[in-house]
ChimeraX commands (.cxc) that place a marker at each C-alpha (Angstrom):
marker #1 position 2.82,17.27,7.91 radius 0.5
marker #1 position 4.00,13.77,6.74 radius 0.5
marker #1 position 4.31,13.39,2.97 radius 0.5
marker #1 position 1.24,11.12,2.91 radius 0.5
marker #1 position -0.61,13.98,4.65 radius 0.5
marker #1 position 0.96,16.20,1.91 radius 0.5
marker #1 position -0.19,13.71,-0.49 radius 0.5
marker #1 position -4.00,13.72,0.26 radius 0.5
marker #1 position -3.92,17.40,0.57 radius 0.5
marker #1 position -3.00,17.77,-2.71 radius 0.5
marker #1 position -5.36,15.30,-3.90 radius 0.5
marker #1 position -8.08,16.56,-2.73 radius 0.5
marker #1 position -7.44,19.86,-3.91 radius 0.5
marker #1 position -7.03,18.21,-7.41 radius 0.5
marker #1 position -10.39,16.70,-6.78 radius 0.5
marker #1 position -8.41,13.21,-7.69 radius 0.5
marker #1 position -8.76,9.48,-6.07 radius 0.5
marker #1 position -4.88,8.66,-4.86 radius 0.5
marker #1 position -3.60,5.58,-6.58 radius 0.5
marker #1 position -1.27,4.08,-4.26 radius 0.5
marker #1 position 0.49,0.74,-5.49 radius 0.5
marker #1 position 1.83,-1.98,-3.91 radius 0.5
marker #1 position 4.85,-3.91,-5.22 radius 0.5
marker #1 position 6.94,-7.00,-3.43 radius 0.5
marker #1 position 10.55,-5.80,-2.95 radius 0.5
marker #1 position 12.51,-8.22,-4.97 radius 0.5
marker #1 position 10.17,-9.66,-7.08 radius 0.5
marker #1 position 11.10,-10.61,-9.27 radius 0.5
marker #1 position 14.84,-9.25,-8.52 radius 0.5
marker #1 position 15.56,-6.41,-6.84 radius 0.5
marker #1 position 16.93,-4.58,-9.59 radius 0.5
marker #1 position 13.30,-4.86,-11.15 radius 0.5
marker #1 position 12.42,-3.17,-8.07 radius 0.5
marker #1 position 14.10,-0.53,-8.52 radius 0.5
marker #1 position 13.38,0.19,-12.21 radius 0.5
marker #1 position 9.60,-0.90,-11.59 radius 0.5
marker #1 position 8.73,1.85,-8.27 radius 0.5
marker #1 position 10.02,5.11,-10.14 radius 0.5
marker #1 position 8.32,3.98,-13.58 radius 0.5
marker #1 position 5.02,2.99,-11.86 radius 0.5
marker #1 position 4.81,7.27,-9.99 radius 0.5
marker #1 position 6.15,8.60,-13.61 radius 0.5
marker #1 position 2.86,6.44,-14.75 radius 0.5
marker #1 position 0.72,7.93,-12.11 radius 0.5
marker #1 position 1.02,6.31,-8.81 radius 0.5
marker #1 position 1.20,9.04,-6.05 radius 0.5
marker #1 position 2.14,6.52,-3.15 radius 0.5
marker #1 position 4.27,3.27,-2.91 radius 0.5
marker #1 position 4.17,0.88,-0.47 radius 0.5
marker #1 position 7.13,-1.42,-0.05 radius 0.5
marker #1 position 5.67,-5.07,0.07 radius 0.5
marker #1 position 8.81,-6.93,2.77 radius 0.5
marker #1 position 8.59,-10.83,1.35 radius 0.5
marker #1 position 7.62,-12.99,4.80 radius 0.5
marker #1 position 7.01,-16.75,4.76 radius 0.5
marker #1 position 3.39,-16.89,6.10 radius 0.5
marker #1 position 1.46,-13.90,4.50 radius 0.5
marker #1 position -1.88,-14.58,6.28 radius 0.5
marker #1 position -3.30,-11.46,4.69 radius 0.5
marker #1 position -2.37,-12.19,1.48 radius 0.5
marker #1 position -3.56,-14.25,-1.46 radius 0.5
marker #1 position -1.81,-17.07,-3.79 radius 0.5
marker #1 position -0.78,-14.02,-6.18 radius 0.5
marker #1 position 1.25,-11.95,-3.52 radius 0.5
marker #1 position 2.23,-15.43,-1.63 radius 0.5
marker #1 position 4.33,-16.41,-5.00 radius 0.5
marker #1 position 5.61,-12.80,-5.52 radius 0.5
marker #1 position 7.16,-13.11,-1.49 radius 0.5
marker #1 position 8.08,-16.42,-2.16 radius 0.5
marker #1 position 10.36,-15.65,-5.06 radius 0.5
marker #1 position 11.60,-12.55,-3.12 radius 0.5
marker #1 position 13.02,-14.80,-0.09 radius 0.5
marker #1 position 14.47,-17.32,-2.45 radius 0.5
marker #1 position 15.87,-14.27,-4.17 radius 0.5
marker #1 position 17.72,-13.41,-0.28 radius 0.5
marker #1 position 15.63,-10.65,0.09 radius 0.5
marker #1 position 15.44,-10.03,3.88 radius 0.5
marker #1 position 14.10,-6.57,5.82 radius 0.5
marker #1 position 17.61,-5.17,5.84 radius 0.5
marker #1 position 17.36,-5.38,1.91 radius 0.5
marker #1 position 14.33,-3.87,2.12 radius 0.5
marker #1 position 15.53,-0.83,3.90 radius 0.5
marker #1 position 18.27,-0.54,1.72 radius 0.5
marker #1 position 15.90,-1.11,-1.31 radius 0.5
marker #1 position 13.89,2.36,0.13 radius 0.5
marker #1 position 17.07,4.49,0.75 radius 0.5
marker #1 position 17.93,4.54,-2.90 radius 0.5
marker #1 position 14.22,4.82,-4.06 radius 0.5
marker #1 position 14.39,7.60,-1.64 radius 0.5
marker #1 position 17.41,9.31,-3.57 radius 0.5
marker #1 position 15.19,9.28,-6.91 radius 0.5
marker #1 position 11.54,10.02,-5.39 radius 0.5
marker #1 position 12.42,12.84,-3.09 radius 0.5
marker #1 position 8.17,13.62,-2.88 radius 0.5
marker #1 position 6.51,10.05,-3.09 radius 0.5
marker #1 position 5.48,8.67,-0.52 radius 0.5
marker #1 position 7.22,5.50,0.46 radius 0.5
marker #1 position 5.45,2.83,2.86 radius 0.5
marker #1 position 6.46,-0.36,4.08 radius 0.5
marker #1 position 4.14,-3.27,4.14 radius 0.5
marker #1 position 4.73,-6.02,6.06 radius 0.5
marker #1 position 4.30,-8.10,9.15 radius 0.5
marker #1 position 5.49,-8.33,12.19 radius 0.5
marker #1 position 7.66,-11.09,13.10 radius 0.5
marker #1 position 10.78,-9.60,10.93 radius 0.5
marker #1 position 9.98,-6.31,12.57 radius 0.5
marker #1 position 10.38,-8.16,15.93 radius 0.5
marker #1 position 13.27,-9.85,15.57 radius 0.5
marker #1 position 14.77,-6.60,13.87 radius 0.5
marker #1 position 14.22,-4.86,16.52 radius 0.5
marker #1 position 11.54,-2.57,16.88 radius 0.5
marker #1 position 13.42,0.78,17.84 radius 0.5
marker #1 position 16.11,0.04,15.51 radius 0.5
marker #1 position 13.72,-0.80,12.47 radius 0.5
marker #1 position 11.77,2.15,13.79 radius 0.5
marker #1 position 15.31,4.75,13.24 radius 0.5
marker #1 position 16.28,2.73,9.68 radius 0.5
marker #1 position 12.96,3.15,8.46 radius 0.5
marker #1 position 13.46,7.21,8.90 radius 0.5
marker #1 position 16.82,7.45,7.81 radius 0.5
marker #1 position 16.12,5.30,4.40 radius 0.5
marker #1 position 13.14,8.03,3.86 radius 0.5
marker #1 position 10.11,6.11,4.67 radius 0.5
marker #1 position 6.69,7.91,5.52 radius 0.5
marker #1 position 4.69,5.01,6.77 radius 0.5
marker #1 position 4.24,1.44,8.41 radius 0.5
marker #1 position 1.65,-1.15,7.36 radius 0.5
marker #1 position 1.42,-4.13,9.65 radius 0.5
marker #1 position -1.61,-6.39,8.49 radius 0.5
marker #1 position -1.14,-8.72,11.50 radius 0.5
marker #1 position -0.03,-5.69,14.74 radius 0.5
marker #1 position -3.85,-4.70,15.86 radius 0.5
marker #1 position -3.99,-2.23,17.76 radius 0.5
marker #1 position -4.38,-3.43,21.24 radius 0.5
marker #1 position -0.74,-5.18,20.27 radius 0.5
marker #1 position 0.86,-2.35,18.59 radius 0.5
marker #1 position 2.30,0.08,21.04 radius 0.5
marker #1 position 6.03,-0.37,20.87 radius 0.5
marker #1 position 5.66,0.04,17.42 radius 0.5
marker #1 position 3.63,2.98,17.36 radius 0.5
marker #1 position 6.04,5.14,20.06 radius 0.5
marker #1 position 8.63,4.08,18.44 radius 0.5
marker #1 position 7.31,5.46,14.91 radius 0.5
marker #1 position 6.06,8.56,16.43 radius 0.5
marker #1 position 9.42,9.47,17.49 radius 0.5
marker #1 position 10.90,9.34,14.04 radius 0.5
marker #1 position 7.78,10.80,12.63 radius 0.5
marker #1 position 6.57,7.75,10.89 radius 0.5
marker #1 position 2.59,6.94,10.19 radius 0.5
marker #1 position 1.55,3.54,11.50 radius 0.5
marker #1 position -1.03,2.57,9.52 radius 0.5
marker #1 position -3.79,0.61,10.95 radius 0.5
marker #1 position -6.09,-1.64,8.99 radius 0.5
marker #1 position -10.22,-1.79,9.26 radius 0.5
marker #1 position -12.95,-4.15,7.71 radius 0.5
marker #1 position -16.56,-4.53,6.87 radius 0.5
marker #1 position -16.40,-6.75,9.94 radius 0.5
marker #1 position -15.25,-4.26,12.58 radius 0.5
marker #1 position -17.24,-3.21,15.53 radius 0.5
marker #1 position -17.89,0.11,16.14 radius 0.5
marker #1 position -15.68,0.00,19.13 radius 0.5
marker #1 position -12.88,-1.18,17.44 radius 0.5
marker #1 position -13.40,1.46,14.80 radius 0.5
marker #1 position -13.28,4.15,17.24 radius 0.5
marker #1 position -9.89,2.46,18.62 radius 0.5
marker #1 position -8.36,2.90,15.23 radius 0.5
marker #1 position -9.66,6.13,14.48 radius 0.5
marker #1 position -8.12,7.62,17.08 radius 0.5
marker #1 position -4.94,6.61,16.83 radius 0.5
marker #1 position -5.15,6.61,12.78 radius 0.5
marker #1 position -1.87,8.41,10.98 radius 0.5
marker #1 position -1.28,8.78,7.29 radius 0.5
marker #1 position -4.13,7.44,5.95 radius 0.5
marker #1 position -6.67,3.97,7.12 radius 0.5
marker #1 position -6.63,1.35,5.17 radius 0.5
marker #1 position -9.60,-0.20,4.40 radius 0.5
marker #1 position -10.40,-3.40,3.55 radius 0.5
marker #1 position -12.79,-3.94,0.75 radius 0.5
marker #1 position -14.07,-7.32,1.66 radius 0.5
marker #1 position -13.52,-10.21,4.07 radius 0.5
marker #1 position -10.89,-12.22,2.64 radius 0.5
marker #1 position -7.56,-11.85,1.52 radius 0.5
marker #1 position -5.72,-9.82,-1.14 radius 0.5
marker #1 position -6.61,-10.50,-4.78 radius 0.5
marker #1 position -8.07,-9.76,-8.25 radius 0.5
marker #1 position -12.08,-9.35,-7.72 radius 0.5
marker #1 position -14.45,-8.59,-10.73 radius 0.5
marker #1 position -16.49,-6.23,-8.58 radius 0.5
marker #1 position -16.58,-3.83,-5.49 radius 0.5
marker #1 position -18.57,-4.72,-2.01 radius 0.5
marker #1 position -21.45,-3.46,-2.58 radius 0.5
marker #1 position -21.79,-2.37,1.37 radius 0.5
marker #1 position -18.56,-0.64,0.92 radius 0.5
marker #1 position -20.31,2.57,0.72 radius 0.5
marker #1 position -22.21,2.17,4.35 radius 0.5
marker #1 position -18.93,0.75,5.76 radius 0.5
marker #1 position -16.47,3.56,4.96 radius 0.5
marker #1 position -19.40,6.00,6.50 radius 0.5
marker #1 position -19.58,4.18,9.62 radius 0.5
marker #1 position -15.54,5.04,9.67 radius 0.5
marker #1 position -15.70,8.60,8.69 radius 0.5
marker #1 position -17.83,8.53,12.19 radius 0.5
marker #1 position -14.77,8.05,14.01 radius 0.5
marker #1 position -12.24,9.85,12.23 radius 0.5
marker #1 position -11.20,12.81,10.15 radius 0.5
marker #1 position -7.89,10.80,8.88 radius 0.5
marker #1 position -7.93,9.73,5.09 radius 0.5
marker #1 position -9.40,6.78,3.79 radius 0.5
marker #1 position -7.73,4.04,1.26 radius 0.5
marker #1 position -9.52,0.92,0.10 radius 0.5
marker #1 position -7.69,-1.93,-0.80 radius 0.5
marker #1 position -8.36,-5.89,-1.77 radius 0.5
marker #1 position -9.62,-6.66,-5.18 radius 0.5
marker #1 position -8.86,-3.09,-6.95 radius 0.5
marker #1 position -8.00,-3.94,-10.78 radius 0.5
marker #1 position -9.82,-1.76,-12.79 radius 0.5
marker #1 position -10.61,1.73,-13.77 radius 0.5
marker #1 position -14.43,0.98,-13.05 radius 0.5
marker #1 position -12.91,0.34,-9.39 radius 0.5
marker #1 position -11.37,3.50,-8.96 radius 0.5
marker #1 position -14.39,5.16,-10.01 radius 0.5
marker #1 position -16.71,3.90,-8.10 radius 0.5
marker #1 position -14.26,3.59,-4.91 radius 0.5
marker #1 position -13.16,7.05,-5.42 radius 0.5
marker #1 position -16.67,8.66,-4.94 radius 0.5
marker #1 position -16.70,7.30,-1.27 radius 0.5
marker #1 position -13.13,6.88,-0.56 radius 0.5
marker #1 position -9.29,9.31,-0.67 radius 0.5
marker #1 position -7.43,6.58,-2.51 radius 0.5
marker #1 position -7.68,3.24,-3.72 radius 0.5
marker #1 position -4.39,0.46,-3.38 radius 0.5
marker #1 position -3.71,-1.58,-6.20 radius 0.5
marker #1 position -1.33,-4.59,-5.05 radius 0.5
marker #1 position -2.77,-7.94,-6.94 radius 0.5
marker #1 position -3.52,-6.70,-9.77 radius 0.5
marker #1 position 0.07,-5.07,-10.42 radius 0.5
marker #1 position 1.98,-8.16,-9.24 radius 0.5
marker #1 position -0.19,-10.46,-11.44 radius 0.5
marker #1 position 0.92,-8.21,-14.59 radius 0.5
marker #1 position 4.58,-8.37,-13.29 radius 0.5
marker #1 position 3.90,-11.99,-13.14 radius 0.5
marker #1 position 2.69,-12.63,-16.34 radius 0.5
marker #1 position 5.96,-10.89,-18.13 radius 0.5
marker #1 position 7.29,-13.15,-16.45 radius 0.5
marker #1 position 6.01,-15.95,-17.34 radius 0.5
marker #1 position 6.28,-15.19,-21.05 radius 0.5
marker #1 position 9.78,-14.18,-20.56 radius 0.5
marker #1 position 9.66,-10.91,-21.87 radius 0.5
marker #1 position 12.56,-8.26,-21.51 radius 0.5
marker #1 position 13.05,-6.09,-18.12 radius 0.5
marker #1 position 11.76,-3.19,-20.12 radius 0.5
marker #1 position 8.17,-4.81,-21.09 radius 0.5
marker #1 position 7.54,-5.63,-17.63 radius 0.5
marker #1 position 8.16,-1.44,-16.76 radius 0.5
marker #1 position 5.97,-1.26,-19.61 radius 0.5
marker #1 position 2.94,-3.29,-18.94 radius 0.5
marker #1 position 2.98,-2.68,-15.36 radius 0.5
marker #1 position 2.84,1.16,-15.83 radius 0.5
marker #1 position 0.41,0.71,-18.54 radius 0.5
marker #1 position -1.51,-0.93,-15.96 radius 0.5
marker #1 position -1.08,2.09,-13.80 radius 0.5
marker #1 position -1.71,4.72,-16.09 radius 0.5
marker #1 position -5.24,3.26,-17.14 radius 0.5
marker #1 position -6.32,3.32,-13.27 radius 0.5
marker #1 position -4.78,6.85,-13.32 radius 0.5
marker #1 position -7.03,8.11,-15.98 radius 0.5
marker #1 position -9.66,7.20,-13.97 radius 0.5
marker #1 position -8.94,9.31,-10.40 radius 0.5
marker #1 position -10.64,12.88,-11.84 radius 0.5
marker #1 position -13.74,13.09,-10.38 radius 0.5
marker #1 position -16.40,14.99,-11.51 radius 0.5
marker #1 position -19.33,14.23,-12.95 radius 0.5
marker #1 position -18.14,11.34,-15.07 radius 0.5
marker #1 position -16.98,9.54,-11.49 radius 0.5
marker #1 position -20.09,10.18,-9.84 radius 0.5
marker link #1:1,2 radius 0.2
marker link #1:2,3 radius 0.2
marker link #1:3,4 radius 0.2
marker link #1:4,5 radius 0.2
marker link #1:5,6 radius 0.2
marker link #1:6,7 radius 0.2
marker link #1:7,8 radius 0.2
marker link #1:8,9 radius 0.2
marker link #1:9,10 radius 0.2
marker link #1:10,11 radius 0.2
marker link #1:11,12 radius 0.2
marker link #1:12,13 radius 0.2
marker link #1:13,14 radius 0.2
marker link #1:14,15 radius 0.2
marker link #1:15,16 radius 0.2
marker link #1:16,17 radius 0.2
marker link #1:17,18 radius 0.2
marker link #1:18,19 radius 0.2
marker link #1:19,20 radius 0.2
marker link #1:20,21 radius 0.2
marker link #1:21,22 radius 0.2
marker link #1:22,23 radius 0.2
marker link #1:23,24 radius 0.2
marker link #1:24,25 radius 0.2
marker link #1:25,26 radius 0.2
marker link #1:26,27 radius 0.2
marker link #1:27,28 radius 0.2
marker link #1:28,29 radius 0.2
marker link #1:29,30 radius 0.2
marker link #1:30,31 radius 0.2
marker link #1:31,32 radius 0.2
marker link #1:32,33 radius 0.2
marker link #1:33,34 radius 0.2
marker link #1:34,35 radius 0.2
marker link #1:35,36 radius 0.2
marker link #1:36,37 radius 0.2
marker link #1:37,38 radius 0.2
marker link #1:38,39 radius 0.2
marker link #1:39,40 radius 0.2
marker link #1:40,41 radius 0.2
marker link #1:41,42 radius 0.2
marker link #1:42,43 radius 0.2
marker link #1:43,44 radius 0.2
marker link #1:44,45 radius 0.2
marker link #1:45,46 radius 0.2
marker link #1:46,47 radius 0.2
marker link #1:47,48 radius 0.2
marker link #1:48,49 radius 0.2
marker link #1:49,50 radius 0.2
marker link #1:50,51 radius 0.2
marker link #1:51,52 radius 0.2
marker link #1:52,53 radius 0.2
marker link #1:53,54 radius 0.2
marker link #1:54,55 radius 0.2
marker link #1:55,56 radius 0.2
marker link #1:56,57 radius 0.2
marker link #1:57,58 radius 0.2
marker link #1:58,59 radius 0.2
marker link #1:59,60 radius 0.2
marker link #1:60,61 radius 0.2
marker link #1:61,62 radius 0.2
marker link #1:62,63 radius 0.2
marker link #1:63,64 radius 0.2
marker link #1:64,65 radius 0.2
marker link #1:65,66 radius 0.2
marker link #1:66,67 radius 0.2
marker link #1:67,68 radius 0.2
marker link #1:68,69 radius 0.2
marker link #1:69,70 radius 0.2
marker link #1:70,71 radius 0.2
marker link #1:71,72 radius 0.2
marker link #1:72,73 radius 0.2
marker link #1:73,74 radius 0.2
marker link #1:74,75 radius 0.2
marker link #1:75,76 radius 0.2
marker link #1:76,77 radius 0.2
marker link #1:77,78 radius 0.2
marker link #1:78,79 radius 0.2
marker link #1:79,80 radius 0.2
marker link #1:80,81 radius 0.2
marker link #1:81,82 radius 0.2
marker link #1:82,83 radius 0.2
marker link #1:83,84 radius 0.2
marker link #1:84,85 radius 0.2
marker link #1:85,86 radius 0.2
marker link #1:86,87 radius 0.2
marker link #1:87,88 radius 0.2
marker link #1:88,89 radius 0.2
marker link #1:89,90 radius 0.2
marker link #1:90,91 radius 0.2
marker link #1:91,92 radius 0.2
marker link #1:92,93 radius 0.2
marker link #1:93,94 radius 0.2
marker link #1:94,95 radius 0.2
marker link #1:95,96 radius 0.2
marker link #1:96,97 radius 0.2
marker link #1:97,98 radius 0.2
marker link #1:98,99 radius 0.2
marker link #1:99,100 radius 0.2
marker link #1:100,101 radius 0.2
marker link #1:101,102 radius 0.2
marker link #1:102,103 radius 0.2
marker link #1:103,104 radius 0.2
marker link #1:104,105 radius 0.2
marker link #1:105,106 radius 0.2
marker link #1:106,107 radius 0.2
marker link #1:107,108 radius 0.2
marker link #1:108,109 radius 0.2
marker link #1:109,110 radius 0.2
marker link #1:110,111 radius 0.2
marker link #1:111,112 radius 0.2
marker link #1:112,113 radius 0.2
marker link #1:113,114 radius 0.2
marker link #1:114,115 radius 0.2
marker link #1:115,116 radius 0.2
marker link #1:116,117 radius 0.2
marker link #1:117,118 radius 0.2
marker link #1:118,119 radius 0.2
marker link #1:119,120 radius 0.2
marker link #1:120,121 radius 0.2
marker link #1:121,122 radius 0.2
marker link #1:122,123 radius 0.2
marker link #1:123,124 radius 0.2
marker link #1:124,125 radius 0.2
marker link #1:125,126 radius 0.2
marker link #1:126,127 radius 0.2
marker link #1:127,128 radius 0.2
marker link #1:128,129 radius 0.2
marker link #1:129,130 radius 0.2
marker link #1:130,131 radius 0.2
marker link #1:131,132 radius 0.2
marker link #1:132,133 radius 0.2
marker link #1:133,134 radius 0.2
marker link #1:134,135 radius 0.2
marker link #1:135,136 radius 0.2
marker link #1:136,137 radius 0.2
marker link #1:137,138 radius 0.2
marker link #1:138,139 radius 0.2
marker link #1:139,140 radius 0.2
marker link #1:140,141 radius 0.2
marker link #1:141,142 radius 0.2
marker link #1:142,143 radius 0.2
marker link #1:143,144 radius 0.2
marker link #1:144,145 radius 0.2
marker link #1:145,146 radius 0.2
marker link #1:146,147 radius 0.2
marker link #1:147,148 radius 0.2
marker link #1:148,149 radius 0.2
marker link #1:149,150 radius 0.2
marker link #1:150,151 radius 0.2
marker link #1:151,152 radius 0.2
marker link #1:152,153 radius 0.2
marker link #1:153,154 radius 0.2
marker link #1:154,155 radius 0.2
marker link #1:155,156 radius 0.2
marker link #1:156,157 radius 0.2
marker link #1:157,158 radius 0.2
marker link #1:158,159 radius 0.2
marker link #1:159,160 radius 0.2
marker link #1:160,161 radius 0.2
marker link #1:161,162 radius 0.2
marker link #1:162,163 radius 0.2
marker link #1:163,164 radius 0.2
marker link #1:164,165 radius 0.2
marker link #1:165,166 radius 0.2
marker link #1:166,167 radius 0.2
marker link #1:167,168 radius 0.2
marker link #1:168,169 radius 0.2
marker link #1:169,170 radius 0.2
marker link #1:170,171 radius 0.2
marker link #1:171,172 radius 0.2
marker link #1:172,173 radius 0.2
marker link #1:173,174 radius 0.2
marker link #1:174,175 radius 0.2
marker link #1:175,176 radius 0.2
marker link #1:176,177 radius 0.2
marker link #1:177,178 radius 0.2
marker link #1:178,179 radius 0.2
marker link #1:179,180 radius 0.2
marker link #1:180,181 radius 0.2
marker link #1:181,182 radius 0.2
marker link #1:182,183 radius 0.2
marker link #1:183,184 radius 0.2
marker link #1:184,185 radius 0.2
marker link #1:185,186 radius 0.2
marker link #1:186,187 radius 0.2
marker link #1:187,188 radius 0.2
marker link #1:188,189 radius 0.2
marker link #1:189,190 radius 0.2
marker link #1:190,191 radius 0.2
marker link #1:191,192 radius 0.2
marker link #1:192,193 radius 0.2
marker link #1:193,194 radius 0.2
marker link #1:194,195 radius 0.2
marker link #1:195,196 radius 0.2
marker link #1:196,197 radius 0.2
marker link #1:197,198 radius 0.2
marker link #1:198,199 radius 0.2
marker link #1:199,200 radius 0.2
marker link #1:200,201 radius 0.2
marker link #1:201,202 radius 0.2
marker link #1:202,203 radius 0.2
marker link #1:203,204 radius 0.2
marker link #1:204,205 radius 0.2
marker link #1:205,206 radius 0.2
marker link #1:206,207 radius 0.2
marker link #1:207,208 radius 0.2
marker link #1:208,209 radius 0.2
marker link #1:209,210 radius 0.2
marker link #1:210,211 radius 0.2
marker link #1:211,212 radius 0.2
marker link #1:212,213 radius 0.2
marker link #1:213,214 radius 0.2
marker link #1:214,215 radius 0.2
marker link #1:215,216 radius 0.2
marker link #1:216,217 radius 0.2
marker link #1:217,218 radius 0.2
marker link #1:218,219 radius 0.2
marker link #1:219,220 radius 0.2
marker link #1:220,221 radius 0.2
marker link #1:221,222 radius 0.2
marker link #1:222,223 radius 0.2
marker link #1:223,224 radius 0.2
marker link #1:224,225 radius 0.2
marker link #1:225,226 radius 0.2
marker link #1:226,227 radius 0.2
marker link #1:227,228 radius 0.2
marker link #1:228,229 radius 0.2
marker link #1:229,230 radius 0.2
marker link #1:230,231 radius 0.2
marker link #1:231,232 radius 0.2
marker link #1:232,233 radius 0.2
marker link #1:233,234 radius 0.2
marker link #1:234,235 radius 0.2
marker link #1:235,236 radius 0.2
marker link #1:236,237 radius 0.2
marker link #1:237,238 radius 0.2
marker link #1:238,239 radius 0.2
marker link #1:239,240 radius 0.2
marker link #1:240,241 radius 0.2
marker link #1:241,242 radius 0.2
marker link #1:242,243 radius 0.2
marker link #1:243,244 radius 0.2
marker link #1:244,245 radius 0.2
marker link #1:245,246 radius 0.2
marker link #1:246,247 radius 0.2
marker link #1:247,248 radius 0.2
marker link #1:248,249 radius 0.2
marker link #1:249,250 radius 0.2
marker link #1:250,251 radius 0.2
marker link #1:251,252 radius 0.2
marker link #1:252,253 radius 0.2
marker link #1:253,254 radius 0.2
marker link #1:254,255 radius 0.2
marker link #1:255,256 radius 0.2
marker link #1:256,257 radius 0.2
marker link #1:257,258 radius 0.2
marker link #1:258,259 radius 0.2
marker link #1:259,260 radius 0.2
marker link #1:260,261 radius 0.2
marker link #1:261,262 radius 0.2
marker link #1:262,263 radius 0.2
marker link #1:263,264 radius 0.2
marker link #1:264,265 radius 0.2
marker link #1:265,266 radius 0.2
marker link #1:266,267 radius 0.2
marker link #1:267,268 radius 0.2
marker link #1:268,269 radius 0.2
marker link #1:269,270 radius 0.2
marker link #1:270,271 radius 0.2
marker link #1:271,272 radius 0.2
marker link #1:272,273 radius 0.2
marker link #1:273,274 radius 0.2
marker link #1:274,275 radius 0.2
view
C-alpha cells in the first residue's frame, strides 16, 4: 500500500477529514518552499501536493496563475521540481508527496524518465488536470511500474460513463472537483456536492478528495461529512501572497500559512459537532 493509501487508512480510523495542501514549488523562492511544506504537515497537513509552475494553467485561477508565474520567472522548471521533492523527501519520510501539474512539461520530459525521477525523489502520486483518461495511458504504465498513483480528476459535470472510466482505474485517492470552474477562494460549498460525490462512490471504492474553493473550517466540516479529504490550494497561496505583499519576514509567511492550516485542521474530527 502506497503512502496515500496508508494515509486514508489512518484517517479513517481517526475518524478525521485529510487536509491535503497544495503549494506552487518556488513561489515565492524555492527556499520558501522548502521551509513552507514541512511547517504546513507540523501544522496539520497530512498530504502535499507539489504545484510544477506551467505557463497556461487552464485549471487554475488568477491566484495560482500569479503564484506559477513568479515560479517560472524564478527558473523554476520540472527538473527543479523533482529536485525540490527529493529533499522534502529526506525530511518527510511519511507524508505523502504529490505532484500537480500538466502535461506538456511531462511530455517533453519524457514520460518514462519523469515516471523513474518521480520514484526515486520519493513521490507517491501524479495529478494531471489536463491528461483525461482516454489520453493518459503512457503515463499511467509508466507510473504503475514505479508504483506511483495517477490521480484522475471528476466533476459535477461528468457522465456516469465517464465516472465509471475513472473509477476503475482510480489510485491514491479521486479528486473531486467542487464546482465547474477553476481553482479559487469561494464563500460557500456546491450545494449538489453531496448527490455528486454519491453518484461516484457508485463506481468506486477508492478515496474521495474535494478540491476548488476550500478556505475555511466551515468547508472542511461540511465537506468532510460526505468526502475522505478536502485540498486546500487557493486559499494557502493567497495567504503566502499576502506576506508578500506586505513584505513581511520568511518566518511570518511559515507562520500565517500554517496558522491557516492549523485552523482547517481543528476542524477534520468528526463526530457529532461535524455532522
Amino acid at each position: 500500500m502506497s503512502r496515500i493509501g496508508q494515509t486514508f487508512q489512518a484517517l479513517r480510523a481517526g475518524n478525521r477529514t485529510g487536509i491535503i495542501t497544495y503549494v506552487t514549488v518556488g513561489f515565492p523562492t524555492v527556499k520558501a518552499t522548502l521551509d513552507l511544506v514541512p511547517a504546513l504537515a507540523d501544522a496539520g497537513a497530512d498530504m502535499i501536493e507539489l504545484g510544477v509552475p506551467f505557463s497556461d494553467p487552464l485549471a487554475d485561477g488568477a491566484t495560482i496563475q500569479r503564484a506559477s508565474q513568479v515560479a517560472i520567472t524564478n527558473g523554476v522548471t520540472l527538473s527543479t521540481c523533482l529536485d525540490v521533492c527529493r529533499h522534502l523527501r529526506e525530511r518527510l519520510p511519511l507524508v505523502p508527496l504529490i505532484f500537480m501539474g500538466y502535461y506538456n512539461p511531462i511530455l517533453v520530459h519524457g514520460v518514462d524518465r519523469f515516471a523513474k525521477e518521480a520514484s526515486a525523489a520519493g513521490a507517491d502520486g501524479v495529478i494531471v488536470p489536463d491528461l483525461p483518461p482516454e489520453e493518459a495511458d503512457s503515463l499511467s504504465i509508466a507510473c504503475a511500474a514505479q508504483e506511483i498513483d495517477l490521480i484522475f480528476f471528476l466533476a459535477p459535470t461528468s457522465t456516469d460513463r465517464r465516472i465509471e472510466v475513472v473509477g476503475k482505474i482510480a489510485k491514491g485517492f479521486v479528486y473531486c472537483v467542487s464546482l465547474t470552474g477553476v481553482t479559487g477562494v469561494r464563500s460557500d460549498v456546491a450545494v449538489d456536492l453531496p448527490g455528486f460525490l454519491a453518484r461516484v462512490r457508485k463506481y468506486t471504492n477508492v478515496s474521495l478528495a474535494v478540491g476548488f474553493g476550500v478556505s475555511t473550517p466551515e468547508h472542511v466540516r461540511s465537506i468532510g461529512s460526505v468526502a475522505d479529504a478536502v485540498i486546500v490550494g487557493s486559499a494557502l497561496i493567497a495567504e503566502i501572497e499576502r506576506t508578500e505583499i506586505d513584505g513581511a519576514a520568511e518566518g511570518s509567511r511559515v507562520k500565517h500559512a500554517s496558522s491557516l492550516v492549523q485552523r482547517l485542521s481543528s476542524a477534520a474530527a468528526r463526530g457529532p459537532a461535524n455532522g
